[in-house]
N, C-alpha and C positions, 0 to 999 in steps of 0.2 A: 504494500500500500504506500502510496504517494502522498506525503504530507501536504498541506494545502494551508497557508496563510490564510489568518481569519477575517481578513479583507477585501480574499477573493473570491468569488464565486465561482460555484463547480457550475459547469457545461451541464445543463438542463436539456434532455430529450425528451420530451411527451411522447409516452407509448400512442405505437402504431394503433390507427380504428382496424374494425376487424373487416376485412377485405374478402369476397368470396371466391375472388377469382384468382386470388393467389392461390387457394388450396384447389379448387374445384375447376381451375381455367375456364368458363362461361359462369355468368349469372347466373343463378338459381331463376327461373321463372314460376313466379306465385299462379297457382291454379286460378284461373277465372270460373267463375259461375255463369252455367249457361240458361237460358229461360227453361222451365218443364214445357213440350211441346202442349196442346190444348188437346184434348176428344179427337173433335174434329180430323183434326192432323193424321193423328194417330190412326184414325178409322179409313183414310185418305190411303195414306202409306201401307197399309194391310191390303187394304182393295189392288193397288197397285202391283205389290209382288203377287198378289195371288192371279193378276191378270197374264203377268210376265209367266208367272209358270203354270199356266192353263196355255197359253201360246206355245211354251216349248213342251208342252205333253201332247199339242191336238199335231205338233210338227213333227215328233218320233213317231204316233200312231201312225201317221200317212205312210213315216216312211219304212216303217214295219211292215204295213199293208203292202206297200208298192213292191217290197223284195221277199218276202211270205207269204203274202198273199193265197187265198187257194184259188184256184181256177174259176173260169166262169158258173156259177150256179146256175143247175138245169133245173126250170119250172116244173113242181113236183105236182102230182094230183094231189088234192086237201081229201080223196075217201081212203086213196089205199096207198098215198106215201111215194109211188113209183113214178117215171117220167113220162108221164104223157097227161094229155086232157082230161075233165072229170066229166065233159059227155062224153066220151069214149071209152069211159072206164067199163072193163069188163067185170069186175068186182061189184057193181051198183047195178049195173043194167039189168034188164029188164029180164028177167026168170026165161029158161027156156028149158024145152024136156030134154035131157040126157037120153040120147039114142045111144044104148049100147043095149046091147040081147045078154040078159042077167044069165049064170051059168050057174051059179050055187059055191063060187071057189073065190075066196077073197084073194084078190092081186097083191094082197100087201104081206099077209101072213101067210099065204096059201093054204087054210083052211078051209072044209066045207062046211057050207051054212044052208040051212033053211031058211033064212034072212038075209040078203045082202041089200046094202044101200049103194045107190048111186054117190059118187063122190065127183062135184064138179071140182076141181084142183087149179083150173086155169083161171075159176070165175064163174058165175053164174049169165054169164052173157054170153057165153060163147059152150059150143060143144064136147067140148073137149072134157074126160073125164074117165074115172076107172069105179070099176066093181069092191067096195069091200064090206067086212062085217062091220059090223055096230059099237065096238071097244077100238078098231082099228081104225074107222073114221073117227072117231073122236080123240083118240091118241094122238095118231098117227098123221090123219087128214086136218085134224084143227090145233094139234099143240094144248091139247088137256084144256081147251076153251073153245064153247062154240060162238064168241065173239071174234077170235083170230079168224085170221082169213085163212081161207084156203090153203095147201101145197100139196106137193105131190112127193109123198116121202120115198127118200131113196133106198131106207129099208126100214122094216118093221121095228118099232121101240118097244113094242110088248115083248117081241121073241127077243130081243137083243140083251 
């Protein structure tokens, strides 16, 4: 330590203010407060994205459809599902007698009967049709309902 005469005055420095960009090289900048948006706004801005992304969902469907797509759909009848007309459907039409000469031997099961029914398989509109019993047309000929349509099975479900 350095003696100092008591007539002279020591060298006064005032400590340094506290400086923030000495430690932290930029300013600290103080958060501003922003307004709360209103309802309104808010109900604005929702409408908004949801328009945005109903736009890019209706623009991936298309373009799903254009590259998956299935092929042209063929006009089906509304009584029995197939492709053609529903005046020409042979399924609806107008009842006609089954010309076939009864034998007593079901086609299907090849049993003989005392009974056989006419089984029209193609349709009730058109001729076309085979001989069988009574368990075998209804098995076999209507699929265990006589609401099903018609077929012509290709072999017996009872025997099988």
């Amino acid at each position: 330590m350095t003696m100092m005469r008591q007539d002279q005055m020591p060298y006064y420095i005032p400590p340094q203010q506290f400086d923030p960009t000495q430690w932290f090289g930029t300013v600290a900048q103080v958060p501003q407060i922003r307004p709360q948006p209103s309802l309104a706004e808010i109900i604005v801005d929702i409408l908004g994205k949801l328009v945005v992304v109903g736009a890019v969902g209706a623009v991936v469907y298309a373009g799903c459809e254009l590259l998956f797509g299935e092929e042209k759909l063929v006009a089906r009848c509304s009584k029995c599902g197939r492709a053609h007309a529903t005046r020409s459907c042979p399924m609806t039409g107008e009842r006609t007698r089954l010309r076939i000469e009864k034998t007593g031997f079901c086609s299907c099961c090849g049993g003989r009967f005392s009974y056989t029914e006419g089984h029209h398989y193609a349709g009730r509109g058109t001729e076309k049709g085979r001989e069988m019993c009574g368990p075998c047309h209804f098995h076999c000929g209507h699929d265990r309902a006589w609401n099903n349509y018609p077929i012509n099975p290709r072999y017996c479900r009872l025997a099988a």
